[in-house]
FIFIDREN-349694 format. One record per residue: x, y, z of N, C-alpha, C, O, CB in turn. Coordinates in steps of 0.05 Angstrom, whole numbers, padded with zeros to 5 digits, always signed. Atoms other than C-alpha are relative to their C-alpha. Glycine has a CB too. Layout:
BEGIN
XYZXYZXYZXYZXYZ ...
This chain:
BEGIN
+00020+00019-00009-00011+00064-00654+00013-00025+00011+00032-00035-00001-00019-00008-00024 -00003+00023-00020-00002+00006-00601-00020-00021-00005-00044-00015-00006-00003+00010+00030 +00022+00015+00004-00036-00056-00614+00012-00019+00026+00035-00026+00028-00005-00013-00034 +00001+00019-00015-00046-00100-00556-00009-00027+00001-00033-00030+00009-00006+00008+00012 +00022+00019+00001-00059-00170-00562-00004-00012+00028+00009+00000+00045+00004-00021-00021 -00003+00006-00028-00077-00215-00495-00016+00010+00021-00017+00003+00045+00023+00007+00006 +00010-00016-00019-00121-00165-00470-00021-00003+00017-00033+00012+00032-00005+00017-00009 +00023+00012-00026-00166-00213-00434+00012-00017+00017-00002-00031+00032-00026-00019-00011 -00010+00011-00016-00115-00241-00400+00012+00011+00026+00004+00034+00030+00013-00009-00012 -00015-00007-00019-00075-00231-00338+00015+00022-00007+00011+00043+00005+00014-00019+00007 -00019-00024-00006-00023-00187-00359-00002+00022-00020+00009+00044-00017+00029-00008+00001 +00010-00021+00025-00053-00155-00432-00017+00012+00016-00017+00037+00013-00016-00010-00029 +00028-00028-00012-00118-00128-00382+00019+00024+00011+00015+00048+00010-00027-00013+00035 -00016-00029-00013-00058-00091-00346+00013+00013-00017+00010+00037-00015+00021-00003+00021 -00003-00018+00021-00026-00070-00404-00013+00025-00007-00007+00049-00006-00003-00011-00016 +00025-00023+00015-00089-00040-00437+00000+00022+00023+00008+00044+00019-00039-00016-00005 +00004-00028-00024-00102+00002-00367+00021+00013-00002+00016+00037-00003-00003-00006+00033 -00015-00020-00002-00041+00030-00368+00013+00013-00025+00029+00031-00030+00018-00008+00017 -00002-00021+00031-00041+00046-00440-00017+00014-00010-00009+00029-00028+00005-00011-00023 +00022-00011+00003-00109+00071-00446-00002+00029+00013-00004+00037+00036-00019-00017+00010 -00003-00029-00003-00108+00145-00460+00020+00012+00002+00020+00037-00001-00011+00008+00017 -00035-00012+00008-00031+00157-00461+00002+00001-00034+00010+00020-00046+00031-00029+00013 -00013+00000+00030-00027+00132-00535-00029-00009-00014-00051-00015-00005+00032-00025-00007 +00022+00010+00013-00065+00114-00588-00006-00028+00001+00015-00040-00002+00001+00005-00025 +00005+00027-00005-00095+00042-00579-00014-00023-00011-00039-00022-00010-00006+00000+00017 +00020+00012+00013-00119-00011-00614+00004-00041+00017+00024-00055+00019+00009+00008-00041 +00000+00036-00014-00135-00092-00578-00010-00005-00019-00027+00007-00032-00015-00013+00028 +00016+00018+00021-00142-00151-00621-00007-00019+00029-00002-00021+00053+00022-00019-00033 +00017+00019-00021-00182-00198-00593-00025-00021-00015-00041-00014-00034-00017+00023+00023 +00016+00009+00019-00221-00260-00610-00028+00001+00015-00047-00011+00004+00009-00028-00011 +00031+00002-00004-00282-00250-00569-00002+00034+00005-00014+00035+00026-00012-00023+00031 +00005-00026-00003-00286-00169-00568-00013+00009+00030-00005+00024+00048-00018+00005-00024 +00027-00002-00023-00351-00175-00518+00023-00004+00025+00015+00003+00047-00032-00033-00002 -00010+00010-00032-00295-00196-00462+00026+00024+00002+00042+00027+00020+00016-00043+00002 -00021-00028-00007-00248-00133-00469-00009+00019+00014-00030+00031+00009+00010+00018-00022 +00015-00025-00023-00254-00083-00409+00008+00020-00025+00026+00009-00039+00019+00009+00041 -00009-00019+00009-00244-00017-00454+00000+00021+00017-00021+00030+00027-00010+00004-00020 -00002-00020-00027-00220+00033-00407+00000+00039-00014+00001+00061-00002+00040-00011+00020 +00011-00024+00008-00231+00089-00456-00009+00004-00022+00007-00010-00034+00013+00017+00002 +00021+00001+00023-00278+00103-00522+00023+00010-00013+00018+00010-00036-00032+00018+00000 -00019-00004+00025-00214+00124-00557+00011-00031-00007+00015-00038-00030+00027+00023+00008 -00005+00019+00011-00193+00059-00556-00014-00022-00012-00037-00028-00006+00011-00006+00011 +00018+00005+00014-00204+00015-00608+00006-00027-00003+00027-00036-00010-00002+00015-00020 +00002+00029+00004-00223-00055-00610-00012-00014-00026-00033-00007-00037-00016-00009+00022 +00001+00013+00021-00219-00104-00666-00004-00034+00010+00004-00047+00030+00026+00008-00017 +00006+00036-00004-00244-00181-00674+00027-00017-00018+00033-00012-00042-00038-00011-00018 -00019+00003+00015-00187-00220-00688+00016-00038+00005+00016-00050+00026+00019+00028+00008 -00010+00020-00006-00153-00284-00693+00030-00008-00013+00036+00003-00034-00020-00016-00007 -00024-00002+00005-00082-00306-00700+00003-00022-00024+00023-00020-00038+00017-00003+00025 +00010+00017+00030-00111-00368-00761-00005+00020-00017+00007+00020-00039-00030-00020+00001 +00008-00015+00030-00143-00309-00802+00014+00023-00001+00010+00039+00017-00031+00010-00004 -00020-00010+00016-00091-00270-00839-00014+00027-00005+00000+00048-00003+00008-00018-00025 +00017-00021+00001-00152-00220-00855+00001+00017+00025+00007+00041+00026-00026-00010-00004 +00012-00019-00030-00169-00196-00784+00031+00009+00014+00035+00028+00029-00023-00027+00029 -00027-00011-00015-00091-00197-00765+00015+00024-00018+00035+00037-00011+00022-00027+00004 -00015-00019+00015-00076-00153-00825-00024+00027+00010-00011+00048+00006+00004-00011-00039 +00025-00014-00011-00143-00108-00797+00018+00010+00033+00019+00033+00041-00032-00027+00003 -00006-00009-00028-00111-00104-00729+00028+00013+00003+00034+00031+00018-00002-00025+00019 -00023-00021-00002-00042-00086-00746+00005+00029-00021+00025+00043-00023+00023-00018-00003 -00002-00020+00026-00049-00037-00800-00002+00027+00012-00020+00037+00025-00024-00003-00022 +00003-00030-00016-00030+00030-00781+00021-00002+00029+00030+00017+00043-00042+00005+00012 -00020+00003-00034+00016-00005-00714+00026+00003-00004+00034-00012-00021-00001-00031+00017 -00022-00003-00005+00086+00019-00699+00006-00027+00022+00017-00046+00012+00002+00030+00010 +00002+00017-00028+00087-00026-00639-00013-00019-00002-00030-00020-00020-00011+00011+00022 +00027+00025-00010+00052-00093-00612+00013-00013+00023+00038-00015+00024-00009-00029-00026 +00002+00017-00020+00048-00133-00550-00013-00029-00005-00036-00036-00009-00012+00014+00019 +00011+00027+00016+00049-00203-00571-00004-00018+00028+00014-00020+00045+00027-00015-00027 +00009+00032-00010+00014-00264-00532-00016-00018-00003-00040-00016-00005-00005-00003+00017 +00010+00024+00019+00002-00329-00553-00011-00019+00018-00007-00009+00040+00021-00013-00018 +00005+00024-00015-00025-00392-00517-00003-00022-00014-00017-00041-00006-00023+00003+00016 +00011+00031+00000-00022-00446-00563+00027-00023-00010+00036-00031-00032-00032-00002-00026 -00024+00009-00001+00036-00482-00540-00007-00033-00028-00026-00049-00032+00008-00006+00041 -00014+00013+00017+00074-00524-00601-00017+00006-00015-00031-00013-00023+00009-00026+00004 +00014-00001+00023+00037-00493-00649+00013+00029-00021+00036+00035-00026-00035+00001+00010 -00021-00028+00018+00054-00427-00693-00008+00029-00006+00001+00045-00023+00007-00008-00030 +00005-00025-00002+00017-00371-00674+00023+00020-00006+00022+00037-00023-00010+00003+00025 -00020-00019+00002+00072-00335-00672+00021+00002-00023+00037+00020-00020+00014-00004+00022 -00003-00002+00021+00098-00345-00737-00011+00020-00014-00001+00041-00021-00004-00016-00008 +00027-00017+00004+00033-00319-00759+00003+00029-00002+00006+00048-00018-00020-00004+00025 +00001-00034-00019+00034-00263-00717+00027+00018-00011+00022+00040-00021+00007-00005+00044 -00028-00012+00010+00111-00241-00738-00010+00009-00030-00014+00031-00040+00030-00027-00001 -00001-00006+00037+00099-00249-00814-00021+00018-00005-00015+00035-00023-00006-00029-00022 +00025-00017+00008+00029-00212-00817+00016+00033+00009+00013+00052-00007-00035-00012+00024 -00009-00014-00013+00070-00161-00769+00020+00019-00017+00019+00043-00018+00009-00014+00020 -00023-00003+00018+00130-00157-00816-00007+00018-00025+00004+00038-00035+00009-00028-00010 +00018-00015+00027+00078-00142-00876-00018+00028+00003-00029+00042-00014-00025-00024-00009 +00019-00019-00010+00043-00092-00842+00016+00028+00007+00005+00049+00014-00016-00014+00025 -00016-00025-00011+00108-00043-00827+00001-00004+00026+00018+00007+00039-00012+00030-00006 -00012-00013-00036+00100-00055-00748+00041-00010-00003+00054-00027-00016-00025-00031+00042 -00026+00002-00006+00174-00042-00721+00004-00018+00018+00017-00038+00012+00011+00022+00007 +00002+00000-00033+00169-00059-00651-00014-00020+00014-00036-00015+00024-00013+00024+00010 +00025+00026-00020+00141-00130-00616+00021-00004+00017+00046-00007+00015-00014-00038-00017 -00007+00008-00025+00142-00139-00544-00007-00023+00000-00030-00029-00006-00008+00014+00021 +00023+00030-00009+00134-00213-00525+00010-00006+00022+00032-00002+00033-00002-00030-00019 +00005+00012-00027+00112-00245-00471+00015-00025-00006+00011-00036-00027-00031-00005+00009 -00006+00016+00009+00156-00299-00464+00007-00018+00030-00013-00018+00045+00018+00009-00022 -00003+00020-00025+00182-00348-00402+00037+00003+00012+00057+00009-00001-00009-00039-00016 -00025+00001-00010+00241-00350-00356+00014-00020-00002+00037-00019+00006+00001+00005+00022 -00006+00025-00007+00251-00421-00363+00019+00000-00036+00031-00021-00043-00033-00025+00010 -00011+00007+00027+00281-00412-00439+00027+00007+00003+00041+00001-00017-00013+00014-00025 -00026-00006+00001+00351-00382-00409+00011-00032+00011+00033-00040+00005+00008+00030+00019 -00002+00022-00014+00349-00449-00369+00020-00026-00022+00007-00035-00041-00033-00007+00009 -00008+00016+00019+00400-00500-00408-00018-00031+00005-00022-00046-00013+00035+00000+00001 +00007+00021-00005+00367-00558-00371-00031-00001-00006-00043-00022-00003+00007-00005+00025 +00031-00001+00006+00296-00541-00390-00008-00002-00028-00008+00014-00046-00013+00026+00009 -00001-00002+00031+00280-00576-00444-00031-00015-00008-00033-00033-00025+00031-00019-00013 +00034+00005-00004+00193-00584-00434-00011+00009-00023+00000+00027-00035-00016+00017+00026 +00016-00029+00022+00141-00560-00489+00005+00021-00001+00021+00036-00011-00025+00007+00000 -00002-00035-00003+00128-00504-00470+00020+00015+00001+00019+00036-00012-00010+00010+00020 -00017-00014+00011+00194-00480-00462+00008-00006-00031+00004+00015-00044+00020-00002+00017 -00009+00002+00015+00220-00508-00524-00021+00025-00019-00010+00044-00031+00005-00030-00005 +00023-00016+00015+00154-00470-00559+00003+00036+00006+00000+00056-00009-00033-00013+00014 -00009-00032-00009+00171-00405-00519+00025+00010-00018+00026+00032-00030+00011+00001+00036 -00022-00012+00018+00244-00409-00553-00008+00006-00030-00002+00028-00040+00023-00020+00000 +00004-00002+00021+00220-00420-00616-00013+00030-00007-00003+00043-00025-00012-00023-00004 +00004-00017+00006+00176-00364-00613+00021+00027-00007+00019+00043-00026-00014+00000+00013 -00012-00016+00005+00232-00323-00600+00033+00006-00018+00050+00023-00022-00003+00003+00020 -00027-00001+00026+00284-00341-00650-00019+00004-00023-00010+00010-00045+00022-00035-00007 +00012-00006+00032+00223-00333-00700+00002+00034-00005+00007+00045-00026-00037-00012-00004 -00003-00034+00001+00220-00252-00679+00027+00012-00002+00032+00035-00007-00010+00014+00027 -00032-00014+00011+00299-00250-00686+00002-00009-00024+00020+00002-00037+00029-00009+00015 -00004+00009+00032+00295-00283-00753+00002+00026-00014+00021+00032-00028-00026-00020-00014 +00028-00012+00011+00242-00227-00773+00009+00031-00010-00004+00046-00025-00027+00002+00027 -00007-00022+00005+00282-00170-00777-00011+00030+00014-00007+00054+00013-00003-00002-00023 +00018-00033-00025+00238-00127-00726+00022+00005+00018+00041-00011+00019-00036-00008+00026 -00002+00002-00024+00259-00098-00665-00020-00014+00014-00043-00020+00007+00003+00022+00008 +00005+00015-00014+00252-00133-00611-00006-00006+00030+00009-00026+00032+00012-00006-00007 -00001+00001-00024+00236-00137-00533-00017-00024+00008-00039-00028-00002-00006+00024+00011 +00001+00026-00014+00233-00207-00487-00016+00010+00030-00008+00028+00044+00034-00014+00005 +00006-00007-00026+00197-00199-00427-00007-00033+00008-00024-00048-00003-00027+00026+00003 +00003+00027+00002+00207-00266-00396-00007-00008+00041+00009-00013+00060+00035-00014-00019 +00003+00005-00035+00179-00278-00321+00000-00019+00012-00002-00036-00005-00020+00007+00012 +00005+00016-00017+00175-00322-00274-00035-00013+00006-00051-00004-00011+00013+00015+00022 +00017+00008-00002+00113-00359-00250-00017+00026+00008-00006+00041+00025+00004-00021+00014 +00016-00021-00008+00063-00308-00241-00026+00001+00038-00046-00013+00040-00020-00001-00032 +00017+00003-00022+00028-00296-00164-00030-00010+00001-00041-00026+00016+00000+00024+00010 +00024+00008+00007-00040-00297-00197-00012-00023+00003-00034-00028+00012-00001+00003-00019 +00001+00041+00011-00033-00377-00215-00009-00003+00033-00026-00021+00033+00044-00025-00015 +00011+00002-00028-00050-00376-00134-00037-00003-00006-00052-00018+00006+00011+00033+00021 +00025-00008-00012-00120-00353-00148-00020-00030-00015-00044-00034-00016-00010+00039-00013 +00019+00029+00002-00136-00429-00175+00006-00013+00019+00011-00035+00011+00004-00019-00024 +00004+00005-00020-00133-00446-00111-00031+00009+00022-00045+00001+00040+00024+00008+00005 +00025-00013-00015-00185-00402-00092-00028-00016+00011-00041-00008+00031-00009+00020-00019 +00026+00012-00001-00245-00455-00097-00002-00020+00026-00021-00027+00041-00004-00015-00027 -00006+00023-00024-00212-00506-00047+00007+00018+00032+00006+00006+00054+00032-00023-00012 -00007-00015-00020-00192-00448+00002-00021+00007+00011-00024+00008+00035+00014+00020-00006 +00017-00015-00013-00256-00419+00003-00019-00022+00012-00031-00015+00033-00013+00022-00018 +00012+00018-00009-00292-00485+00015+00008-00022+00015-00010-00030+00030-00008-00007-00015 -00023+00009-00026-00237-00529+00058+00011+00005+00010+00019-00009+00029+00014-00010+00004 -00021-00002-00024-00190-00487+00082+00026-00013-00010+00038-00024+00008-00011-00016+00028 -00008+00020+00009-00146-00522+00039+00020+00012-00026+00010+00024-00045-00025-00019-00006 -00003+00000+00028-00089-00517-00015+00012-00019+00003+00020-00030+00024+00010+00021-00016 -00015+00037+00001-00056-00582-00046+00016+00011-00029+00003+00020-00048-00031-00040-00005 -00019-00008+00024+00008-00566-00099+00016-00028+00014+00017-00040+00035+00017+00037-00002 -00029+00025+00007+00065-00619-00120+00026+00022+00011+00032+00045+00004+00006-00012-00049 -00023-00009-00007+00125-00605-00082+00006+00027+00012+00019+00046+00004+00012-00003-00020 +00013-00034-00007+00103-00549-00037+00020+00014+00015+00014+00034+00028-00031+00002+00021 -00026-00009-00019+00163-00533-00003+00025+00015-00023+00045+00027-00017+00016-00035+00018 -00025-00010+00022+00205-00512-00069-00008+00020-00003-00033+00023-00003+00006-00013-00027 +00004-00027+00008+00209-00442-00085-00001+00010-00028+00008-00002-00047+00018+00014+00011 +00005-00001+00025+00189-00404-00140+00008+00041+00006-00002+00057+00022-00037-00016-00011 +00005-00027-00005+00211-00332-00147-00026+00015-00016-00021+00027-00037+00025+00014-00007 +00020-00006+00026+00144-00312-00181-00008+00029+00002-00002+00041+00023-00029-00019+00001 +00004-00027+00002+00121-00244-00198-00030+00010-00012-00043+00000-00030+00023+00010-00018 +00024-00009+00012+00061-00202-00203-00006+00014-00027+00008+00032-00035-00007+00015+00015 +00001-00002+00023+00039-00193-00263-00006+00030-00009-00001+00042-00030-00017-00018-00008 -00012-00034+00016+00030-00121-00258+00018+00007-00004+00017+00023-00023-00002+00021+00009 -00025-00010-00003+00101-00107-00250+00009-00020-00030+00031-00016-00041+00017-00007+00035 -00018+00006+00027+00110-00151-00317-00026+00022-00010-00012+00042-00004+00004-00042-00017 +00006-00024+00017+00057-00096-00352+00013+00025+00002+00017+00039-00018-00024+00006+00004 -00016-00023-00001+00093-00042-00324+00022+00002-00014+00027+00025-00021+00006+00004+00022 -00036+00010+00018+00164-00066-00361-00025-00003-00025-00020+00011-00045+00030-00044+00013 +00011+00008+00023+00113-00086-00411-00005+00030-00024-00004+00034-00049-00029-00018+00011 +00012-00030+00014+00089-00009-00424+00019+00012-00007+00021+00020-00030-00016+00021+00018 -00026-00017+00002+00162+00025-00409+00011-00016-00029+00013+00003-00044+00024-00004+00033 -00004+00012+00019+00183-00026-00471-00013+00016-00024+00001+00028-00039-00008-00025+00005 +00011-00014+00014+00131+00003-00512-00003+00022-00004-00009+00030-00027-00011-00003+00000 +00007-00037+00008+00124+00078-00503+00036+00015+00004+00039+00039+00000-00030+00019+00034 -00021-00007-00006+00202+00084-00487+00023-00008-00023+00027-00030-00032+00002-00010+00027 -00027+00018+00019+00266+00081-00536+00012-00011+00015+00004-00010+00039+00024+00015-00017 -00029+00025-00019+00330+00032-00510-00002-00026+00009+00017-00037+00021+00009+00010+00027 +00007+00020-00004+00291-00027-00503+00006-00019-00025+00014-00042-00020-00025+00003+00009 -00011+00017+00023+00305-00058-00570+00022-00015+00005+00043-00004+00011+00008+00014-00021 -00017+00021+00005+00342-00126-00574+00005-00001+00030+00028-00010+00031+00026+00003-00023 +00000+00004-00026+00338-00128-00490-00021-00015+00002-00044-00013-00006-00001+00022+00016 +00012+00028-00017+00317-00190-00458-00001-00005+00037+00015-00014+00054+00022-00024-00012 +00000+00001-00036+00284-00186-00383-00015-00014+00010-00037-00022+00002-00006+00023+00016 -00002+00028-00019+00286-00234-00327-00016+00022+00014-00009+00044+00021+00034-00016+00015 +00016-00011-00027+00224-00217-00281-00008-00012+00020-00024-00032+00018-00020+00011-00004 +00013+00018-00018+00213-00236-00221-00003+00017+00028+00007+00039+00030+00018-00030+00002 +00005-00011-00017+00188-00224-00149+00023+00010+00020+00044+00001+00011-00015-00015+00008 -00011-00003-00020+00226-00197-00088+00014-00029+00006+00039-00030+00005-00020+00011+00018 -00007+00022-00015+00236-00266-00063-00016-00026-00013-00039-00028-00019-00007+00006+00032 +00015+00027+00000+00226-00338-00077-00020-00019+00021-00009-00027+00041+00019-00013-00004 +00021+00009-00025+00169-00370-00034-00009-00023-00009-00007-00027-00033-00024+00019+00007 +00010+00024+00002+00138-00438-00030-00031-00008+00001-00045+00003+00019+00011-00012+00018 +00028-00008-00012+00066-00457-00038-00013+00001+00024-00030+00014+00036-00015-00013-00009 +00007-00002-00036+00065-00477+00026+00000+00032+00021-00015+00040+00039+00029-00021+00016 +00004-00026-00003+00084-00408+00036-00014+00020-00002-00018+00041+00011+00008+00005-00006 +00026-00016+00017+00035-00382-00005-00020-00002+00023-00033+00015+00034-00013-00018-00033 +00035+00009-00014-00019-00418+00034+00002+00016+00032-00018+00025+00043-00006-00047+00007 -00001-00014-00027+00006-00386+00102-00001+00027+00001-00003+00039+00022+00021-00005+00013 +00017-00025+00001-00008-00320+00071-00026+00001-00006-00043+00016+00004+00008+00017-00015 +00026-00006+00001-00063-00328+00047-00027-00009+00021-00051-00008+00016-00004-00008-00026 +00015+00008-00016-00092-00355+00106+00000+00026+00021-00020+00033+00033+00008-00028+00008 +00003-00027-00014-00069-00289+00144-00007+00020-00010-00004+00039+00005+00018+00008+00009 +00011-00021+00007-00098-00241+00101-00027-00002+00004-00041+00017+00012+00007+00007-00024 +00023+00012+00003-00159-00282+00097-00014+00003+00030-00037+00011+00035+00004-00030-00012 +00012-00009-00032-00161-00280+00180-00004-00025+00001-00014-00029+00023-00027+00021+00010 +00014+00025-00015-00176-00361+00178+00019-00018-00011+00023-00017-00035-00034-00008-00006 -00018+00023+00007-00125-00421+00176+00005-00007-00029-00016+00002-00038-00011-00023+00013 +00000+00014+00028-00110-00450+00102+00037-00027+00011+00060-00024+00020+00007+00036-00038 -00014+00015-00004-00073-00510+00111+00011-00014-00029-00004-00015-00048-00013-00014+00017 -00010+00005+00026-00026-00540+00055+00001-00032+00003+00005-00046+00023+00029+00017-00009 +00007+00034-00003-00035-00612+00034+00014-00007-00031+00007+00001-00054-00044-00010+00002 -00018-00002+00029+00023-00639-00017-00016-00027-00009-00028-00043+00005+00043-00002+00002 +00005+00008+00025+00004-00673-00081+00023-00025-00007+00046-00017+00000+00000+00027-00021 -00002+00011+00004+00029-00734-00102+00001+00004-00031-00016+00014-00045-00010-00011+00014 -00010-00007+00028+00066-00733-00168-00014-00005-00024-00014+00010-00043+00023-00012-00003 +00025+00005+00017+00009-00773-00209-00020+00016+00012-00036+00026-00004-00009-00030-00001 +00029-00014-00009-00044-00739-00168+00006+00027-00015-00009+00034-00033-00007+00005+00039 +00002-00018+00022-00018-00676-00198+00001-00004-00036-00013+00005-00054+00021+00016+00007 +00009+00017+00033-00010-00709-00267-00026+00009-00008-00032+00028-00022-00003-00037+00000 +00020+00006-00002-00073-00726-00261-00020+00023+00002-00042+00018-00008+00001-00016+00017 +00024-00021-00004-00112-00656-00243+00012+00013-00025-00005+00015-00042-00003+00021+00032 -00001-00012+00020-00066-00619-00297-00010-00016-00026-00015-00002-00046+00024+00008-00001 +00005+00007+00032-00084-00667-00356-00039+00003+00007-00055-00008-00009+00016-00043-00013 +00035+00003+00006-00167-00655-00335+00003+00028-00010-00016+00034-00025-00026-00006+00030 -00004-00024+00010-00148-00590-00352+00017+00009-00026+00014+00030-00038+00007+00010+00020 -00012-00009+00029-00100-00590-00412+00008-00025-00010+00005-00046+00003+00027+00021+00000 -00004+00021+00020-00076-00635-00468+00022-00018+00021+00031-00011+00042+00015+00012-00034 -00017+00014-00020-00035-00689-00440+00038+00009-00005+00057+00012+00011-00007-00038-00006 -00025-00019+00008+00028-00659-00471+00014+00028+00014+00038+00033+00019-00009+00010-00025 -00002-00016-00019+00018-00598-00432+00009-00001+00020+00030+00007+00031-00014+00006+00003 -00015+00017-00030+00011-00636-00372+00036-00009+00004+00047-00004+00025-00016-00034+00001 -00021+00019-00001+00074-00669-00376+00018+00023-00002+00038+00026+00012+00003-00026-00022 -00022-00029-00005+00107-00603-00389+00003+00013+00023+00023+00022+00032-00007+00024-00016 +00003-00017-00023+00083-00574-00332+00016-00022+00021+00032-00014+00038-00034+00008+00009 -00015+00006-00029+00109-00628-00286+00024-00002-00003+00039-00013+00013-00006-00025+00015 -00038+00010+00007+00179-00627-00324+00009+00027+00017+00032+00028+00025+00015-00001-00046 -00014-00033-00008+00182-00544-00294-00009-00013+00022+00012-00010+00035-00012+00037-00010 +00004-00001-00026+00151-00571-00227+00027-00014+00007+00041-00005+00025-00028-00012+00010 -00031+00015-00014+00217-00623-00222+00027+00026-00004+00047+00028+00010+00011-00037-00027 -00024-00018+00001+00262-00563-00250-00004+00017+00025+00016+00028+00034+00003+00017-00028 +00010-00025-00025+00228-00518-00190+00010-00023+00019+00022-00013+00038-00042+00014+00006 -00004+00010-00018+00243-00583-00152+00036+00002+00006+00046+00003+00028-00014-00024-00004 -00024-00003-00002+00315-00578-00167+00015+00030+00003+00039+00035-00002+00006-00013-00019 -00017-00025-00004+00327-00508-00152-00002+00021-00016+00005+00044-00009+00026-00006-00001 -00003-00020+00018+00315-00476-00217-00008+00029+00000+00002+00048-00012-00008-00009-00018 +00011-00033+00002+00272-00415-00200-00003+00013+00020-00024+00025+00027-00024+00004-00011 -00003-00017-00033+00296-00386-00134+00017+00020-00011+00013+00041+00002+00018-00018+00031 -00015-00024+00010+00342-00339-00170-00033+00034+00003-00057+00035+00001+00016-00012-00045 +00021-00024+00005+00318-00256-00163+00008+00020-00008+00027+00031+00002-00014+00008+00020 -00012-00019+00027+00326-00209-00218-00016+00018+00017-00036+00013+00030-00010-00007-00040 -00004-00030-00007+00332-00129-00196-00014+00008-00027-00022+00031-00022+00036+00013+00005 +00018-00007+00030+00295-00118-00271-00017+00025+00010-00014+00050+00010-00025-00030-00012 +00026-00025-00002+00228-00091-00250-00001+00022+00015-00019+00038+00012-00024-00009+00008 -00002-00027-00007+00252-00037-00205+00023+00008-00009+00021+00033-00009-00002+00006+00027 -00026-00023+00018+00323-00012-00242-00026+00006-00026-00026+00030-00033+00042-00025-00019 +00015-00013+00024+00261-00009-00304-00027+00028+00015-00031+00052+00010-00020-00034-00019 +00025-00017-00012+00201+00023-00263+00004+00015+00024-00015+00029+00032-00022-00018+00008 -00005-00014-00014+00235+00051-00209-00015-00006+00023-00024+00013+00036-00001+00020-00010 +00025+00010-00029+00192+00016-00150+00005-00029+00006+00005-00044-00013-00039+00002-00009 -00012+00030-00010+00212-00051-00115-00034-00021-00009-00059-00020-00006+00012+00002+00049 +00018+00024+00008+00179-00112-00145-00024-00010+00023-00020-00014+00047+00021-00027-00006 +00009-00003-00029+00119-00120-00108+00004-00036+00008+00017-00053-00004-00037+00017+00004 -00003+00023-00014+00108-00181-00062-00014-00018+00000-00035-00007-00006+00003+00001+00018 +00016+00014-00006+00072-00243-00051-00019+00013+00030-00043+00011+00029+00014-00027+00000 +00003-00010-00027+00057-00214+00019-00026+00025-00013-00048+00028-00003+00035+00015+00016 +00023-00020+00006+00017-00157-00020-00020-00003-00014-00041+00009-00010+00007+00019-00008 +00010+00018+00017-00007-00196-00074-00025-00003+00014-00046+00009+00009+00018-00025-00005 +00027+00017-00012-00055-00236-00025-00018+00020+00012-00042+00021+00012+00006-00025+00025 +00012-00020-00013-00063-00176+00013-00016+00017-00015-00027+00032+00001+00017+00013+00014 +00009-00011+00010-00098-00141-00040-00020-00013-00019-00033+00001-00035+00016+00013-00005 +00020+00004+00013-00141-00198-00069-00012-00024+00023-00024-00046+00021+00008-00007-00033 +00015+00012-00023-00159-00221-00003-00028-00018-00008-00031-00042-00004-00009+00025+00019 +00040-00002+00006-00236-00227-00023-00004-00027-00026-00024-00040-00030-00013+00044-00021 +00001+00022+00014-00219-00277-00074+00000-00032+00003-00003-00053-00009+00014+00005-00013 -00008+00027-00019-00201-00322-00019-00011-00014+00023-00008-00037+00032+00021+00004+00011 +00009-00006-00016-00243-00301+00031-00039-00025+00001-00059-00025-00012+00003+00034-00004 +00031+00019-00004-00303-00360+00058-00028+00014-00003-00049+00001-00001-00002-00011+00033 
């Protein structure tokens, strides 16, 4: 049994699809009602990473898990390990960040990413890192200003980011799980190529068929939109990785996801091209 957690997210929904009906399956999840289930064998549980009840409910019976957390500086993942530990699973994949090999990155969120993962080497499990790059997706909050100005506005739009689709981290995510030789391996994912938002915006204005023009952000102005949206702590993390992206840090491009899956990482170029409609006036 595979327990997936995450599975309303970005890269757990791809997970689940491509584990649904290979193996046995079980998603935790704290709102159930929001899990696609892609087949009546699999089996969904209500669950939270606070109650000790529902996490001993969700792993019971799991060889395996796909761990992801979201609540940076806090200790889900403690949690999650020790309930994990008690329960017999062997085997946690986590989702984790590229920015924690980084010696100069020293933000929340990374520091919270490391931590998680010195708590799963503590723990005595096996172990697999899946640590990516910025994900292509993070584009599609753009979507609202594209489809109504014509318009994207990022801090420092000219710096590159090698970022990667997030299917190609489920795909490493699955081969991890249903495959031996992955234990105590730690992988760097990322796209084909590093690109800029500005870059971004000039595809997605050609898939789209209609101009998108890029309009840079002002270092408080971005401040300023990430803290309406997260704790101010957050914020401030995020613009410590936008200055490390400003200095160079995430143009590097890891060969990972095709030496694992056998298929070239896909692209920003295809990316847009395939969620066109999300962008589209």
């Amino acid at each position: 049994m595979i327990l997936v957690t995450g599975a309303t997210g970005t890269v757990g929904r791809e997970v689940v699809r491509r584990l649904s009906g290979r193996v046995p399956l079980r998603i935790l999840a704290r709102d159930p009602g929001r899990v696609t289930r892609m087949s009546e064998a699999d089996e969904v549980v209500e669950g939270d990473y606070r109650d000790e009840e529902s996490l001993k409910r969700g792993l019971r019976g799991a060889s395996s898990a796909f761990v992801v957390t979201s609540d940076v500086g806090g200790q889900d993942d403690v949690r999650f390990v020790a309930a994990a530990r008690n329960a017999g699973v062997r085997h946690l994949v986590k989702l984790s960040a590229a920015a924690v090999t980084d010696p100069l990155a020293d933000d929340l969120i990374t520091r919270w990413q490391r931590g998680a993962e010195e708590s799963i080497r503590a723990s005595g499990l096996d172990w697999t890192f899946l640590r990516p790059r910025s994900f292509m997706s993070n584009t599609l909050g753009w979507a609202a200003t594209v489809r109504a100005e014509g318009v994207v506005r990022a801090l420092y739009g000219t710096t590159r980011n090698s970022c990667v689709d997030p299917r190609d981290i489920a795909r490493v995510a699955v081969k991890a799980l249903t495959e031996p030789g992955h234990e105590g391996k730690a992988y760097t994912l990322t796209g084909p190529e590093a690109i800029s938002a500005a870059e971004q915006a000039e595809w997605i204005g050609r898939v789209r068929q209609r101009p998108v023009r890029f309009e840079e952000l002002g270092r408080e102005q971005a401040l300023a939109q990430w803290s309406r949206r997260y704790p101010g702590p957050v914020a401030e993390a995020l613009l410590a990785s936008a200055e490390r992206q400003l200095a160079g840090a995430k143009t590097g491009v890891d060969t990972t996801v095709e030496r694992l899956t056998a298929r070239p990482a896909g692209s920003f170029a295809g990316w847009a091209e395939e969620h066109a409609a999300a962008f589209a006036g």
